[in-house]
C-alpha positions, 0 to 999 in steps of 0.5 A: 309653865307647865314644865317646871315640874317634868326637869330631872337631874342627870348626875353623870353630866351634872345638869338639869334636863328635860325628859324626852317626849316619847312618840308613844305618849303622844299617840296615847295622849291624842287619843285620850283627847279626840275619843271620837277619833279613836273609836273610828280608827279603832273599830276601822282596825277591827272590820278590816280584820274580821273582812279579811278572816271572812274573805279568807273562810270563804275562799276555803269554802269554795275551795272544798267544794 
């Protein structure tokens, strides 16, 4: 029941459709919905790159020396 409003009108075919689910809106949609989720994944994202930007300094450093 929830779809009777998303139908469009395609003129050059001349019939009613149903948009196209995007997998972009279903990503955001599951993170609007499971924020607990999202902060893991997210600040899971975050570390790994900060550890790799550290590993990276600290290998230029013992380089130098």
């Amino acid at each position: 029941m929830e779809n009777v409003f998303n139908v469009k009108y395609n003129e050059k075919m001349d019939r009613l459709e149903m948009p196209k689910k995007l997998m972009k809106n279903n990503f955001f949609n599951f993170m609007k919905k499971n924020k607990f989720i999202a902060i893991v994944c997210t600040s899971f994202i975050l570390f790994s790159i900060i550890n790799f930007y550290l590993i990276y300094f600290f290998i230029k450093i013992l380089e130098s020396i």
